[in-house]
Backbone as a ProteinNet text record, in pm:
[ID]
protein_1_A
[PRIMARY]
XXXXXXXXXXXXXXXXXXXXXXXXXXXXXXXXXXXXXXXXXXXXXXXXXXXXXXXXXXXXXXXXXXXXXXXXXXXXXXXXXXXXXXXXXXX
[TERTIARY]
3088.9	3016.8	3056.5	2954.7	2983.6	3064.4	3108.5	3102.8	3032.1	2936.6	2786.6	2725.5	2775.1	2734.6	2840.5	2931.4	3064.1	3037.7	3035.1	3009.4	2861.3	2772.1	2643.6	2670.7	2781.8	2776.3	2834.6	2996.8	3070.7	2973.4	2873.7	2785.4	2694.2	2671.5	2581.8	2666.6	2789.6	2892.2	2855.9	2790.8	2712.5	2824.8	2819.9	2911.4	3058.3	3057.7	3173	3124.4	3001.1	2923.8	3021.6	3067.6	3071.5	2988.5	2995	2890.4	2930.1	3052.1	3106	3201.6	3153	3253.7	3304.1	3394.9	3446.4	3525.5	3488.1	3618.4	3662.3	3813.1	3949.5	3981.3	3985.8	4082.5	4229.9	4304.3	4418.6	4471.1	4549.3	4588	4682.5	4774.4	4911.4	4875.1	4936.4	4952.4	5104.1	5089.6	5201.3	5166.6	5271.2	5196.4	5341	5359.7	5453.9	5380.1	5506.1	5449.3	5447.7	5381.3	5425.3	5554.4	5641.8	5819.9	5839.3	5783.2	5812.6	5880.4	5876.1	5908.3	5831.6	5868.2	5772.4	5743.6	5600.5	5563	5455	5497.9	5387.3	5312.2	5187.4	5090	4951.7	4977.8	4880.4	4733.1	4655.7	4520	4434.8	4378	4258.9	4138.6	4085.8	3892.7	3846.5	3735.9	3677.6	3567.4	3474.8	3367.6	3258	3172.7	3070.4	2930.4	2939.8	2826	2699	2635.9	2471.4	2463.8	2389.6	2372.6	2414	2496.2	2587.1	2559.7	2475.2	2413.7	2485.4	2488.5	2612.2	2759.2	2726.6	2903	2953.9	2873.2	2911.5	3087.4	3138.7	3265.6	3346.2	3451.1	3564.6	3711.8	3812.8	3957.3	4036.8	4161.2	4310	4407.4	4476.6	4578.1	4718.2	4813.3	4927	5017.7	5138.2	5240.6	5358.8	5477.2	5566.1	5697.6	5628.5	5693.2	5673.6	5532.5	5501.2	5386.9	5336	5203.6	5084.5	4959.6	4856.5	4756.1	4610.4	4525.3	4417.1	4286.5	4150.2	4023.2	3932.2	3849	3715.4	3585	3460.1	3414.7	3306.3	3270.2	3175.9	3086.5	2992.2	2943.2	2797	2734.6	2797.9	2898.3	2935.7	3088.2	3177.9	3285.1	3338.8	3258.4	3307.2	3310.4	3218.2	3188.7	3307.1	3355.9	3461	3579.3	3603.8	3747.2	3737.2	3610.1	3628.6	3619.1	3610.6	3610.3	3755.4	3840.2	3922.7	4015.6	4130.8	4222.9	4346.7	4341.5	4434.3	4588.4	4525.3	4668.5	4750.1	4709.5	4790.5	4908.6	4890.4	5034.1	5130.3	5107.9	5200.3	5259.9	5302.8	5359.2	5397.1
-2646.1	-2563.9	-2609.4	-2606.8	-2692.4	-2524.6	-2592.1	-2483.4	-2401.8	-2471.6	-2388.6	-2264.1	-2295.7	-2208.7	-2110.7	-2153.1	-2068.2	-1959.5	-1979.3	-1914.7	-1834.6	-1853.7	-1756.6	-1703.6	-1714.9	-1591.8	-1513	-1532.8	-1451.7	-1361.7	-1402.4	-1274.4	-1233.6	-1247.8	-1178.3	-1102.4	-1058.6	-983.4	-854.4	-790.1	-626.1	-538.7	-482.6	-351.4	-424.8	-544.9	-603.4	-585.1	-702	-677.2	-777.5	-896.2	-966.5	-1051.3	-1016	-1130.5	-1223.7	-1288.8	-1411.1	-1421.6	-1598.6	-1654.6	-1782.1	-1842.5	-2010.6	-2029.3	-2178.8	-2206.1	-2267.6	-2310.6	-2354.8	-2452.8	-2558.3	-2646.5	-2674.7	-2751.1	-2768.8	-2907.9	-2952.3	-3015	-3094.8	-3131.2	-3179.4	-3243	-3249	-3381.4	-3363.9	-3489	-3517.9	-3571.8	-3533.6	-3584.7	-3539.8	-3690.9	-3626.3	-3558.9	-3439.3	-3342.9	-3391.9	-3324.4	-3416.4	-3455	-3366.8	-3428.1	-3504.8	-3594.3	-3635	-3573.8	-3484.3	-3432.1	-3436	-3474.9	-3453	-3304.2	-3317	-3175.8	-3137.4	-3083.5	-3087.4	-2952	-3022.7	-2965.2	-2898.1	-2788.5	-2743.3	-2692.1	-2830.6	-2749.7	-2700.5	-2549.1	-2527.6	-2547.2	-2594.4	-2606.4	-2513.9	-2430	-2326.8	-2330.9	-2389.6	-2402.9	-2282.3	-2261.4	-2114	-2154.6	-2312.8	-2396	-2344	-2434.5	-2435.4	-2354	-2228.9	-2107.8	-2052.3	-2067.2	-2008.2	-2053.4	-2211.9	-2215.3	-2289.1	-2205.5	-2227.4	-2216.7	-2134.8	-2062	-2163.5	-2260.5	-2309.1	-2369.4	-2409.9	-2409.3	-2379.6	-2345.6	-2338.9	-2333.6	-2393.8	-2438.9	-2359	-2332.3	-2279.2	-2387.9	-2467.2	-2522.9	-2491.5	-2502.8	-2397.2	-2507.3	-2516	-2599.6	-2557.4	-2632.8	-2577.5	-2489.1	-2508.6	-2427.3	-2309.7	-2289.9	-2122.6	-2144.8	-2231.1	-2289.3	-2288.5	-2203.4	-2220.9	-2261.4	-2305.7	-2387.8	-2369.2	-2266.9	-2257.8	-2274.4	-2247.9	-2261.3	-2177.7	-2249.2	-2184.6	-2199.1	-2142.1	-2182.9	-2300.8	-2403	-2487.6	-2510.6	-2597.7	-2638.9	-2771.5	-2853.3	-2946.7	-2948.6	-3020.8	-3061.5	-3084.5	-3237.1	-3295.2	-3224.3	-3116.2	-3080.4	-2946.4	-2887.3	-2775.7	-2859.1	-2981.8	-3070.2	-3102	-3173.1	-3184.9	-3020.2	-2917.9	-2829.4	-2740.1	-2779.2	-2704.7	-2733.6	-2608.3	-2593.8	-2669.1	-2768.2	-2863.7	-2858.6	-2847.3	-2847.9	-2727.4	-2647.3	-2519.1	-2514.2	-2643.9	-2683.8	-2757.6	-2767.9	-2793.4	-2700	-2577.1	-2456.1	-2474.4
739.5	643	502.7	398.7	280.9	209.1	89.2	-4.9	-57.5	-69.1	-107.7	-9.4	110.9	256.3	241.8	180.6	194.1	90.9	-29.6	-109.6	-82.3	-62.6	-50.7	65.9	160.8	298	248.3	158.2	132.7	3.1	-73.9	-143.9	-37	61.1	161.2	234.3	198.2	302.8	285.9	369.9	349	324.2	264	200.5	104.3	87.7	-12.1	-149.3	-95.6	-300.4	-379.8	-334.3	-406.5	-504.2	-638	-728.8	-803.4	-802.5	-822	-716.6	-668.9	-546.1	-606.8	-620.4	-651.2	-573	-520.3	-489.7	-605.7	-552.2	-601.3	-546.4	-670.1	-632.4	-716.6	-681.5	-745	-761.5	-862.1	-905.5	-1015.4	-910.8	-1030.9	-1118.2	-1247.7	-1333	-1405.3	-1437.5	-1539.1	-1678.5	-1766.9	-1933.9	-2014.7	-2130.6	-2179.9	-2299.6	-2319.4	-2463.4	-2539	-2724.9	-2812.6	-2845.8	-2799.3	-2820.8	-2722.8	-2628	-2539.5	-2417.5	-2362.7	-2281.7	-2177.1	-2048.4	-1994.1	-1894.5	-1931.7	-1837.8	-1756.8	-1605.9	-1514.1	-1553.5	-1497.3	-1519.1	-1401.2	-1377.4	-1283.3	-1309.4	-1281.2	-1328.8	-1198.6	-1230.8	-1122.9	-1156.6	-1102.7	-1123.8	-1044.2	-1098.5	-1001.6	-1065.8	-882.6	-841.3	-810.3	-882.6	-853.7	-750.6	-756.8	-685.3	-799.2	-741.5	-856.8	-864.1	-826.5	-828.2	-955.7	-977.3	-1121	-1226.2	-1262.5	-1317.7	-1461.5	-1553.1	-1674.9	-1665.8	-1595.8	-1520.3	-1379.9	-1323.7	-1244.1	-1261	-1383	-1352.3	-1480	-1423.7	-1510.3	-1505.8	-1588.3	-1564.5	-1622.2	-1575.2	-1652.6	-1560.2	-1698.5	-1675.7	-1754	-1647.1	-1656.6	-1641.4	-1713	-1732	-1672.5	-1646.8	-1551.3	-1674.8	-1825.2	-1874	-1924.3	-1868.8	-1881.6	-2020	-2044.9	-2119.5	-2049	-2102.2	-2057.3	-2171.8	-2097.4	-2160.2	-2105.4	-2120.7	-2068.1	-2161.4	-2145.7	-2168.9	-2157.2	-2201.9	-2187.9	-2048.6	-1982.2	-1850.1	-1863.7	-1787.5	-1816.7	-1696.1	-1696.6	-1541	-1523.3	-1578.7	-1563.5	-1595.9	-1519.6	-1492	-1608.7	-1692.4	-1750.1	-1926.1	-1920.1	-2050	-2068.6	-1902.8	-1868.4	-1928.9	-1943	-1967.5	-2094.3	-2162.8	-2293.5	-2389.2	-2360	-2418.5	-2409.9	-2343.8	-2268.3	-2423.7	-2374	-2493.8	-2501.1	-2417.8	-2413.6	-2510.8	-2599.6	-2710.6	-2668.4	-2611.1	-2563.4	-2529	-2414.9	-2388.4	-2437	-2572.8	-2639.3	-2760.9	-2719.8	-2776.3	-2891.4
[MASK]
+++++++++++++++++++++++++++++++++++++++++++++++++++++++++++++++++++++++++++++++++++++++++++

């Protein structure tokens, strides 16, 4: 079952009433700060599938020193990353 199947059963779940579903994904990185430090970095992407339209995705990336960094929602990936607040994590 794709994601897309996944997400439109779980809003067809009679008596839940869910009206936003994403999945989640996850993902390490590494990057040094501007002091050079280096620091991992956990970003999630969450997937709403087409359906959602503008809102189809959006990120919070969280640093292993308690730094976060999000953003606007978008129908594209790449426009969710260049918009994102990146500098965040660097406190």
């Amino acid at each position: 079952m794709s994601a897309s199947e996944i997400i439109n059963a779980l809003k067809g779940l009679s008596g839940v009433k869910f009206f936003e579903v994403y999945k989640k994904s996850t993902f390490k990185c590494h990057r040094n700060k501007k002091n050079g430090d280096v620091q991992t970095v956990t970003v999630d992407v969450f997937d709403g599938g087409a359906e959602a339209g503008e809102n189809r995705y959006h990120c919070v990336a969280t640093s292993d020193d308690g730094a976060e960094a999000t953003g606007n929602p978008a129908s594209t990936i790449e426009v969710v990353f260049a918009t994102l607040h990146w500098n965040k994590l660097d406190p």
